[in-house]
N, C-alpha and C positions, 0 to 999 in steps of 0.2 A: 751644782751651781743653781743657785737660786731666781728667776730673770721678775723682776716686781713689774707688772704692769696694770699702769694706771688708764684711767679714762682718757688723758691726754696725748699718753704717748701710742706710739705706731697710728697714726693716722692712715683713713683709709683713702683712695684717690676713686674718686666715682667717678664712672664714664658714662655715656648714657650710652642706647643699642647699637647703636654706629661709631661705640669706641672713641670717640671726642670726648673730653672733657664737656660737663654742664657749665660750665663755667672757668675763664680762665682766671680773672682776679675779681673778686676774692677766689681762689679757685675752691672748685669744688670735692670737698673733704667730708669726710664721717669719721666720728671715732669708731672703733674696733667694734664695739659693743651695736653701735647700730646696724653696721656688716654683717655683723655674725645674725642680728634680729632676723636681716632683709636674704641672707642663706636659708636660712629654716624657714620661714616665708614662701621660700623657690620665686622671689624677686628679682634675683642677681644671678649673674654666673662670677665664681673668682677666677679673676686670668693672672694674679698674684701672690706669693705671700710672704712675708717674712721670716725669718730663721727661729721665729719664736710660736710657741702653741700656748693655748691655755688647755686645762681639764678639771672633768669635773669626775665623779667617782666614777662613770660608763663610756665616758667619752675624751679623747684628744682630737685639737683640730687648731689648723697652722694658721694665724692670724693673716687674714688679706691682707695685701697693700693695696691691688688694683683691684674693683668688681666694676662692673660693667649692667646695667640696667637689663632686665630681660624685654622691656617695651621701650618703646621707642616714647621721648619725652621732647614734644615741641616746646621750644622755646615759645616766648612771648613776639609778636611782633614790633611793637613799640614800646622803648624800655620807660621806664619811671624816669619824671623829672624831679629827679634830688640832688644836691650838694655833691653828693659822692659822682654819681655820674659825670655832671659837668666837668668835676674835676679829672675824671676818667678820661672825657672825650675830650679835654686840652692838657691828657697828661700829665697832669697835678705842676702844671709849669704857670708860670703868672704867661700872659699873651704878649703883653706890651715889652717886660723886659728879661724875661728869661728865669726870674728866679722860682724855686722850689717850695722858698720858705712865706709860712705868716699868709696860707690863700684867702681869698675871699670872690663871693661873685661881684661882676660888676656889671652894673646894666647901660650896655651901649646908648641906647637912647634913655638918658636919667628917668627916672619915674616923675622927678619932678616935671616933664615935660610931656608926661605920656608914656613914655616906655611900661613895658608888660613885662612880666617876670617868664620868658619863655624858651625854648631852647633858642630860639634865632635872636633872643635879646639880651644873654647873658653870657658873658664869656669870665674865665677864670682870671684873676688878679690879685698881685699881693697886695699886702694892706696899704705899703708906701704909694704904688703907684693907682691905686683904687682912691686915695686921699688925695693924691694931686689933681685924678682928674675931677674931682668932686660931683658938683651938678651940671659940668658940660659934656660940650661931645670931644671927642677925641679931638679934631681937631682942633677946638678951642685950648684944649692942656693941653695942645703937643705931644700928643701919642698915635704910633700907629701899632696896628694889632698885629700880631703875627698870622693870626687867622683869624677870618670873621665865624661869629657864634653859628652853627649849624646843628640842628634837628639828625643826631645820630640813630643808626638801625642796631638792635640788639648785637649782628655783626659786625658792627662798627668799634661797640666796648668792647666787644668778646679780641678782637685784632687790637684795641689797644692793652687792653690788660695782660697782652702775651709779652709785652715790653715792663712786668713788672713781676718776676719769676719769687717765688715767695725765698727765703732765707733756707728753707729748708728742703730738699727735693729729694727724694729716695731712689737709688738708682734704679729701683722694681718700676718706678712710673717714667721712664727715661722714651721709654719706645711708643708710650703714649701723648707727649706733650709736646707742645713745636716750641721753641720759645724764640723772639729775634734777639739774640745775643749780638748783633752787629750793632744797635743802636744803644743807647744808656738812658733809664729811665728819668 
């Protein structure tokens, strides 16, 4: 039997030297091919692999699932202010009413009156209710937030993105990953 493997498939789950994920969402992944680069490197140690091998005419070797960083990789301590985060640190939830769909930022205090585009002045909204409240403040549209915008810590995303486990999990990465299965993204 034949097993085709492409650059896509078998993904690899990178940990950094203390066995945590670098990342939980997007989580932190390589394909096969950059694993196998960062083995022969002596980068990585593999603490997994899958039931499949590639070879070449001197060599077989069982594709990682889990490798594990041989140094230790500090994180950043203040994460980037982007679209993606914000939407991280509220969850990809509008604030005001709950929904999932159609986000946008919204800036608590309008720009039109001064407001700054900052972690503590933006919170996440869908488009209907970012239209309602237009250029006022919440309380003028009759909204109240579910949370006010806050300035999160790199552990701040890393604990919300455990609330958003990818579609696909390989039971080889099971013992390395927490995820909060009690709450629903």
């Amino acid at each position: 039997m034949t097993i085709h493997v492409t650059p896509r498939s078998h993904p690899v789950l990178v940990l950094n030297a203390d066995h945590r994920p670098l990342s939980y969402y997007p989580l932190s992944l390589w394909s096969w091919q950059e694993a196998i680069k960062a083995v022969f490197m002596d980068r990585v140690d593999i603490l997994a692999c899958y039931d499949v091998a590639v070879r070449s005419p001197s060599l077989s070797m069982a594709l990682p699932s889990v490798v594990s960083l041989k140094s230790y990789v500090r994180s950043e301590r203040t994460p980037a202010f982007t679209r993606f985060n914000v939407f991280l640190r509220d969850r990809f939830t509008c604030q005001y009413c709950g929904s999932g769909q159609d986000l946008t930022f919204d800036h608590v205090v309008p720009r039109s009156r001064g407001g700054q585009t900052t972690w503590e002045n933006i919170l996440t909204a869908c488009a209907p209710c970012n239209l309602r409240k237009g250029d006022r403040s919440m309380r003028e549209a009759g909204l109240h937030a579910h949370q006010m915008p806050w300035r999160p810590t790199v552990h701040d995303l890393h604990e919300a993105g455990r609330h958003f486990p990818p579609n696909h999990l390989h039971e080889s990465w099971m013992d390395y990953l927490y995820w909060d299965t009690e709450l629903d993204p």
